[in-house]
C-alpha positions as CSV (number, residue, x, y, z in Angstrom):
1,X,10.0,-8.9,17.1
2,X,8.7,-11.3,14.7
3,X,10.7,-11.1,11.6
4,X,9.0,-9.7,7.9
5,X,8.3,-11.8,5.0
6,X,11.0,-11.9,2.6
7,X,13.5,-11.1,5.3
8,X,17.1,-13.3,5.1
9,X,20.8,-13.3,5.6
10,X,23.8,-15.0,4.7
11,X,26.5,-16.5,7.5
12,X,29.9,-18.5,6.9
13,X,29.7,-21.9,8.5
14,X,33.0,-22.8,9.5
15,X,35.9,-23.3,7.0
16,X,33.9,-24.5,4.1
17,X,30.6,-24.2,4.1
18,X,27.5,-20.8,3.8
19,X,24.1,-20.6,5.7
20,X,21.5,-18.6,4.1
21,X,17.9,-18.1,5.6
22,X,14.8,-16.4,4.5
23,X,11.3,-15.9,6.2
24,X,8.7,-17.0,3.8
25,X,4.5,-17.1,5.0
26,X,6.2,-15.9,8.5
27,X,8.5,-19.6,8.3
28,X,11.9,-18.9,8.5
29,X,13.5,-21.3,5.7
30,X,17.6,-22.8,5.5
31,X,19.7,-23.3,3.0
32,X,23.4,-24.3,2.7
33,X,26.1,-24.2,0.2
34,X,29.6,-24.3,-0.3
35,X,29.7,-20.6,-1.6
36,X,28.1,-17.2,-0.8
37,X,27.3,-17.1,-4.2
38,X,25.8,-20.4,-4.0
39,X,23.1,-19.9,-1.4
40,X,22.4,-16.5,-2.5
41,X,20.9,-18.3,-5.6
42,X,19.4,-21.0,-3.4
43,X,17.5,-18.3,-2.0
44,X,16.4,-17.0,-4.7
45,X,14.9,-20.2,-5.8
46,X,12.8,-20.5,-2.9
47,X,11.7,-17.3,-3.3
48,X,10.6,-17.9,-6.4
49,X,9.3,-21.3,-5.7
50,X,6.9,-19.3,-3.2
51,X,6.0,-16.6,-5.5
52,X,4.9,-19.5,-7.7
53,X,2.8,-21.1,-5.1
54,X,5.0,-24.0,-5.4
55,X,6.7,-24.0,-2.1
56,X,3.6,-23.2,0.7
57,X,2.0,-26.9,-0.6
58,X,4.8,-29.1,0.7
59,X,6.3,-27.1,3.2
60,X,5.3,-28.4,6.2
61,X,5.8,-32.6,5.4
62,X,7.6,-34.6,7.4
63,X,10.6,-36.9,6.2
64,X,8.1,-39.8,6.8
65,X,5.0,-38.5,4.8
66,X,7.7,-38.5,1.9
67,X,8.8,-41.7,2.7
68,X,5.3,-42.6,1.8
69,X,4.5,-41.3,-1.0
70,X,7.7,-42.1,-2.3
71,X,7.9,-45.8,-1.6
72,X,4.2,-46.0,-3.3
73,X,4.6,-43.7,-5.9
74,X,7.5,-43.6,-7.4
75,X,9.8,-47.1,-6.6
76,X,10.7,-49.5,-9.2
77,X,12.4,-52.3,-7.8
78,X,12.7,-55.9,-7.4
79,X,9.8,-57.2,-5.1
80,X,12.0,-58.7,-2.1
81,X,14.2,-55.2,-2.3
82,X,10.6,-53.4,-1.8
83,X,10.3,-55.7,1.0
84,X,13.3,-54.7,2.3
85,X,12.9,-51.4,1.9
86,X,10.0,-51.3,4.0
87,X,11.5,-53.0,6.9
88,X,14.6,-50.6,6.6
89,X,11.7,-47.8,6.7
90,X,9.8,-48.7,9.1
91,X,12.4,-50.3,11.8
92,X,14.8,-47.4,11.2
93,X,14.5,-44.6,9.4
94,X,11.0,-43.6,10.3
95,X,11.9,-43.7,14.2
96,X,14.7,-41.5,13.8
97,X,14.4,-39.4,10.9
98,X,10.8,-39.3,10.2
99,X,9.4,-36.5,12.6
100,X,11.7,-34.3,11.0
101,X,10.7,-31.7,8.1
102,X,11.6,-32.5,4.8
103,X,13.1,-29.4,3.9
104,X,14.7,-29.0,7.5
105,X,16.6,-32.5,7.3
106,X,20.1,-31.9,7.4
107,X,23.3,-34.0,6.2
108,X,24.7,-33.6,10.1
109,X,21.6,-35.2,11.2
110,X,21.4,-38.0,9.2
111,X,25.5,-38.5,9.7
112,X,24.7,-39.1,13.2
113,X,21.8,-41.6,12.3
114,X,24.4,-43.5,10.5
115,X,26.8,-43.3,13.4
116,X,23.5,-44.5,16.0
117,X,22.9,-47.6,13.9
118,X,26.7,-48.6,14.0
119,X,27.1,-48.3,17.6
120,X,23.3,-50.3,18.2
121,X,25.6,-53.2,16.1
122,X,24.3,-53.2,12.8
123,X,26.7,-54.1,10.4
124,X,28.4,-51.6,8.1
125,X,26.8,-53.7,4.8
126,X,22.9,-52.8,6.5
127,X,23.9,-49.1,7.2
128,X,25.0,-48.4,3.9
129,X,21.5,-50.4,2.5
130,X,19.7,-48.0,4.9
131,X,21.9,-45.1,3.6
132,X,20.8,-46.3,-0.6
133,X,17.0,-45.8,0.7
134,X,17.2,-42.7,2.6
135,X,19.5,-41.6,-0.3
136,X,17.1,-42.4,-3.2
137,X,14.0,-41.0,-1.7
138,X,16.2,-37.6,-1.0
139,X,17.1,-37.9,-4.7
140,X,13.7,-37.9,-5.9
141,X,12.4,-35.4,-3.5
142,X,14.9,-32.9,-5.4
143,X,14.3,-33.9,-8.9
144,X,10.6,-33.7,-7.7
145,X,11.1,-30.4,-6.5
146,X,10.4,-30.7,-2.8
147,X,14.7,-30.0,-2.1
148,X,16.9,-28.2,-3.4
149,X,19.4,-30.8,-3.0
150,X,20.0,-34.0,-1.6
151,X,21.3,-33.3,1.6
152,X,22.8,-36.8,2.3
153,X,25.5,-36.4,-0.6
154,X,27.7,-35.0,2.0
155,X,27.6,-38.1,4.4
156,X,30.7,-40.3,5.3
157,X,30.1,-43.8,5.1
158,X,31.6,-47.0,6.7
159,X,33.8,-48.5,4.6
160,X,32.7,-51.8,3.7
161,X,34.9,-54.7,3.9
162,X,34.5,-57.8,1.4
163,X,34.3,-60.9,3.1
164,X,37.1,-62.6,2.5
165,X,36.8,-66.0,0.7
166,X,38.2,-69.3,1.5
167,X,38.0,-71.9,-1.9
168,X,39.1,-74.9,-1.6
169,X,42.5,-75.6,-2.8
170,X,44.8,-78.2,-4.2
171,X,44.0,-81.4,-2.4
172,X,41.0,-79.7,-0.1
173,X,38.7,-80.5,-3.3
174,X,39.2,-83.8,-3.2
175,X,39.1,-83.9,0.4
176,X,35.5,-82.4,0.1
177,X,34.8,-85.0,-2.5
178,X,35.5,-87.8,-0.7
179,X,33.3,-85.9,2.4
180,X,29.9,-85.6,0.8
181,X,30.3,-88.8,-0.7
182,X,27.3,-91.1,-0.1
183,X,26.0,-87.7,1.1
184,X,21.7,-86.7,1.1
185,X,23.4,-83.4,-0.6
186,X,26.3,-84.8,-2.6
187,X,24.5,-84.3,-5.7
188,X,24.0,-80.7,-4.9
189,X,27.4,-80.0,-3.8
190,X,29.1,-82.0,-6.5
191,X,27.2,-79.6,-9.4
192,X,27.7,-76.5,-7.4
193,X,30.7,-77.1,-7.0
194,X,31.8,-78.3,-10.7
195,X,29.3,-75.5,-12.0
196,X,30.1,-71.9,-10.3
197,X,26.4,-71.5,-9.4
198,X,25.4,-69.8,-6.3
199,X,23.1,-71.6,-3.9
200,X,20.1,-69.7,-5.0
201,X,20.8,-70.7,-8.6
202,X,21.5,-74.6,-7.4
203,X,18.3,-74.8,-5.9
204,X,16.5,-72.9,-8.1
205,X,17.9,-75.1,-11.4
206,X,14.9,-76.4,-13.3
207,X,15.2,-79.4,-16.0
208,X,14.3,-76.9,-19.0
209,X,17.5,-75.3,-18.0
210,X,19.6,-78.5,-18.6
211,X,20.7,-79.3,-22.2
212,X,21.8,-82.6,-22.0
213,X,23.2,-83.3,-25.8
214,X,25.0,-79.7,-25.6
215,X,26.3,-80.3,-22.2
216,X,25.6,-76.4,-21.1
217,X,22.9,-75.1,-18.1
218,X,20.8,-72.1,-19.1
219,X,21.1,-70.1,-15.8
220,X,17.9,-67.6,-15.9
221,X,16.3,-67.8,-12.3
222,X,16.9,-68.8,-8.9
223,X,14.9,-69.8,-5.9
224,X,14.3,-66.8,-3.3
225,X,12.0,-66.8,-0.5
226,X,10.0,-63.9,0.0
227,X,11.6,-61.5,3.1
228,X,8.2,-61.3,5.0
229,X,6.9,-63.2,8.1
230,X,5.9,-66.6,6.0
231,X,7.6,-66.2,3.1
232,X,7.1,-68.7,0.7
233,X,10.0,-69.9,-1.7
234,X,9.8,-68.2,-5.0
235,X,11.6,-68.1,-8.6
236,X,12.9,-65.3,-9.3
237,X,15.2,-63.4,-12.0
238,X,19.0,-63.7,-11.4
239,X,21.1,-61.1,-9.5
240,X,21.7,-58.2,-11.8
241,X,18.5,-59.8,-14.1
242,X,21.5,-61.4,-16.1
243,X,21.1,-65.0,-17.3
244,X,23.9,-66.7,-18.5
245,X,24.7,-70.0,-19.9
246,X,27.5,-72.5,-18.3
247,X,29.3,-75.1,-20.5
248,X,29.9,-78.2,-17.8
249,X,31.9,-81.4,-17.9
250,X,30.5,-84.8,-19.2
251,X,31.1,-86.2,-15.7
252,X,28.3,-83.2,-13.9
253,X,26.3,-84.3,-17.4
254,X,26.4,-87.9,-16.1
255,X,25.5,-87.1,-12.7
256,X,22.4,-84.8,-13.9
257,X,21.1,-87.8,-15.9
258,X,21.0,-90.3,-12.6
259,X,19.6,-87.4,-10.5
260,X,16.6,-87.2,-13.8
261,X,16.1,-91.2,-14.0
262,X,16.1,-91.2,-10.3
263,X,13.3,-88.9,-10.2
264,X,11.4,-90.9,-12.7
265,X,11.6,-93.5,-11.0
266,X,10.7,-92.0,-7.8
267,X,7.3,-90.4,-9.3
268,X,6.7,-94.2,-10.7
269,X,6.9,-95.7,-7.3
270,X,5.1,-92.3,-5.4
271,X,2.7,-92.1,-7.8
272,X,0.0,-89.0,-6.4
273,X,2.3,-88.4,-3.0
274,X,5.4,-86.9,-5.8
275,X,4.6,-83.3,-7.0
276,X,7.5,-81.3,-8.6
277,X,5.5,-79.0,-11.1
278,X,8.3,-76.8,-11.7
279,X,10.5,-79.8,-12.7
280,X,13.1,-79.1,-9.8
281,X,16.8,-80.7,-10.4
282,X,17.4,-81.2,-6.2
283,X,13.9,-82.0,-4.2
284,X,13.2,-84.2,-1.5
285,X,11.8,-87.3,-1.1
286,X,8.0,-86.4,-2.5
287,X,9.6,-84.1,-5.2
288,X,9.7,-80.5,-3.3
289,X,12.5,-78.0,-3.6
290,X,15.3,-78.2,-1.1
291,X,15.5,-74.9,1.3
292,X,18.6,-72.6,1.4
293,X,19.3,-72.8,5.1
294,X,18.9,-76.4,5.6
295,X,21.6,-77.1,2.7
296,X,23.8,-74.5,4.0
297,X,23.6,-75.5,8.0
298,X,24.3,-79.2,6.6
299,X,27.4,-77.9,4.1
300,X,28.8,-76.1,7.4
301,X,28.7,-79.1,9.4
302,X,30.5,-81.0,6.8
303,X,33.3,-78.4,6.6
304,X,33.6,-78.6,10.2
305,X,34.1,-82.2,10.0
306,X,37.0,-82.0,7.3
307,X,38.8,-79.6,9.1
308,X,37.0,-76.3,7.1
309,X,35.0,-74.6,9.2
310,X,35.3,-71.0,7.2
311,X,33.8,-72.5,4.3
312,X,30.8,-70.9,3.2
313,X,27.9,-72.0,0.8
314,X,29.4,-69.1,-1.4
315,X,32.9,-70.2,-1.2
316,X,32.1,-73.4,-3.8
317,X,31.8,-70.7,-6.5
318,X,35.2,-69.2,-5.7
319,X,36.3,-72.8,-5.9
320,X,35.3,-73.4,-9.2
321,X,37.1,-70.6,-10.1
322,X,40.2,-71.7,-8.8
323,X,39.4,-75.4,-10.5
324,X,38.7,-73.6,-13.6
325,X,42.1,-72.1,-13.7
326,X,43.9,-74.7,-12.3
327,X,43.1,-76.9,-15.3
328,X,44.1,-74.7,-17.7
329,X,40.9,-72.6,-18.4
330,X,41.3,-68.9,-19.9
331,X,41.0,-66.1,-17.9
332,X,38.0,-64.8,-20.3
333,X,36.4,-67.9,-20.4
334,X,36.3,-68.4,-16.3
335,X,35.0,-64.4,-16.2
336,X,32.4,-64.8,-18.8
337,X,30.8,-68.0,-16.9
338,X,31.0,-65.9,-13.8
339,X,29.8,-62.6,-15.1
340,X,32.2,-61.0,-12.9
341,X,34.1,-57.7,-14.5
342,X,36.1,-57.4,-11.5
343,X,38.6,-60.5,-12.4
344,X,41.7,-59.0,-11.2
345,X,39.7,-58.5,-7.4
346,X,38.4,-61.9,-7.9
347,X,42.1,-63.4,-8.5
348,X,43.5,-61.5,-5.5
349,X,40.6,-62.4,-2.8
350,X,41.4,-66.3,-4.2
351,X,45.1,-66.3,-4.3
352,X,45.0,-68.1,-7.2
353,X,47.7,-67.2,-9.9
354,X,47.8,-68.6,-13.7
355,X,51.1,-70.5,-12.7
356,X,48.2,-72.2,-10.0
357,X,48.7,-75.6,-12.2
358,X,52.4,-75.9,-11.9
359,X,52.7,-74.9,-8.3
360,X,50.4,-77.6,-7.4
361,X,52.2,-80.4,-9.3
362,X,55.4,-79.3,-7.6
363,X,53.7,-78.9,-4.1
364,X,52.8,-83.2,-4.4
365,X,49.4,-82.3,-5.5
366,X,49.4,-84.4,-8.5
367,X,46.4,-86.6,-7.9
368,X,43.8,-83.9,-7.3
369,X,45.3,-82.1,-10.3
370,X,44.5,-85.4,-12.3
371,X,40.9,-85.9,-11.2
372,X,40.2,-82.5,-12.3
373,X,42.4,-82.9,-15.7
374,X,40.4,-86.0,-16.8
375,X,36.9,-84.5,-15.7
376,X,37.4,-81.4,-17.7
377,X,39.6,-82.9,-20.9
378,X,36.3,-83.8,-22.9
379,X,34.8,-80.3,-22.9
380,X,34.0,-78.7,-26.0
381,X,34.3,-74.8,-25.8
382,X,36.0,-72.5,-27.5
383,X,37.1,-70.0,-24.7
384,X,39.3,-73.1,-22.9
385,X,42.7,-73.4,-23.4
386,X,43.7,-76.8,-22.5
């Protein structure tokens, strides 16, 4: 017997949650809650919702039609997260989830398209990316209405594990010094490394961003390329859309200023074949920018070579951080160049302590610990304690 407009009932799930259900335009439609009380008033919204003509229009989309008209309606983001988005869309999401009705997508279901993805092998960093997009479309669809909540609130995560860092200590930076010397990337390094810039920065530094007579970097973009079949190499704002200016030793100053008359000199002797519009610090031989996955395969192969092999492109930025320290730097100075709140984290993941400086000298590290003392002893800034 087919069951009457209007007709519902309310049933305990288990130890903590309600089910409520009521046929509207001959559709049966769920709900769940925590309380009795609770889905008795989520009924009642959907009741009203059809009374109002509000619930008939939408009632029959699938998760993937939302999807849709979310993505190109109503995201703001950063153009390579769109990009991503899409791919986690389209590759994942839509497969899966996307045949089902909005309003009948549940949090078990999508719990166990979480738990598919993990045992396919993707890593627990791209399942919780996938979970921010499936979780931000469900957001809007209930502040738009279309839910009456976001039923992937409830779902349990993979915990996500830092990857854990290995700077280079006590006499491993002079050891890396003394391995990119003579280097096609030593310049690169040897500013990344006596900078704190990540790679994108490094590439991405432009001569307008280097202030010569204050001996400070203006850090407001970085080279990207686009995440797209062809991708071109782009500038593009900074991670968090922060920029940030880094006070650097007269040494990195000095080295800046061969890499600029070098170039100069270059475009002299080039003439026509040298094009660096954008007034790239690193480029090749004809003046383009240098590409993030050739600099990075090259610095692994020299790690390999000086008995390294963990280090990672990344790994030169914890470094300076430990330099930093190790030559007497403040703790707010070396988190304000970094623009990281988390300093304590940051400390831990380095094990580097404030007593760093003395525990080197007694360890026989007294050479590195010079090199660094005389490249940082000129450096005018207020937030050092030297």
């Amino acid at each position: 017997m087919k069951a009457s407009n209007y007709e519902g009932n309310i049933r305990k799930r288990g130890n903590h949650s309600w089910e409520g259900s009521v046929v509207l335009n001959g559709k049966r439609e769920y709900v769940y809650g925590k309380t009795s009380q609770e889905v008795r008033r989520l009924i009642s919204t959907l009741v009203l919702q059809n009374d109002l003509g509000m619930l008939n229009v939408e009632s029959d989309m699938k998760y993937s039609e939302w999807l849709e008209q979310w993505y190109s309606s109503f995201l703001s983001v950063k153009e390579n997260t769109m990009v991503r988005y899409r791919e986690d869309i389209d590759l994942y999401i839509k497969p899966l989830l996307g045949k089902i009705r909005l309003r009948e997508l549940r949090t078990i279901q999508i719990q166990a398209f979480y738990n598919k993805l993990l045992q396919q092998g993707l890593s627990v960093k791209t399942v919780r990316n996938i979970h921010g997009v499936v979780h931000a479309s469900l957001e809007r669809a209930e502040k738009t209405d279309l839910l009456n909540k976001n039923v992937s609130n409830n779902c349990v995560l993979p915990k996500f594990r830092q990857a854990e860092m290995h700077p280079l200590q006590g006499d491993e930076v002079a050891r890396f010094l003394e391995a990119i010397k003579g280097d096609d990337f030593e310049n690169l390094y040897y500013v990344t490394l006596f900078t704190g810039m990540r790679q994108g920065e490094a590439l991405g530094l432009t001569w307008d961003s280097v202030f010569f007579d204050q001996g400070c970097l203006h850090l407001h973009h970085q080279l990207q390329k686009e995440r797209k079949k062809g991708g071109q190499y782009r500038l593009v704002e900074l991670k968090n859309s922060q920029d940030r200016y880094v006070q650097i030793p007269l040494q990195v100053v000095a080295v800046l200023q061969r890499i600029k008359d070098a170039q100069l000199e270059k475009q002299k002797v080039s003439g026509t074949q040298w094009s660096n519009p954008l007034g790239f610090v690193f480029v090749d031989e004809k003046g383009g920018h240098l590409s993030k996955v050739t600099t990075y395969n090259h610095l692994k192969r020299i790690a390999k070579k000086m008995g390294k092999p963990e280090l990672r492109y990344h790994d030169l930025r914890h470094s300076w951080t430990v330099i930093m320290l190790t030559v007497g730097a403040s703790l707010k100075a070396v988190s304000t160049c970094l623009v990281m709140q988390q300093l304590l984290l940051l400390l831990i993941g380095t094990g580097t302590r404030p007593t760093l400086c003395a525990r080197m000298l007694r360890t026989g590290c007294q050479p590195t610990f010079r090199v660094l003392q005389s490249m940082y002893k000129d450096m005018k800034y207020s937030l050092w304690k030297i």
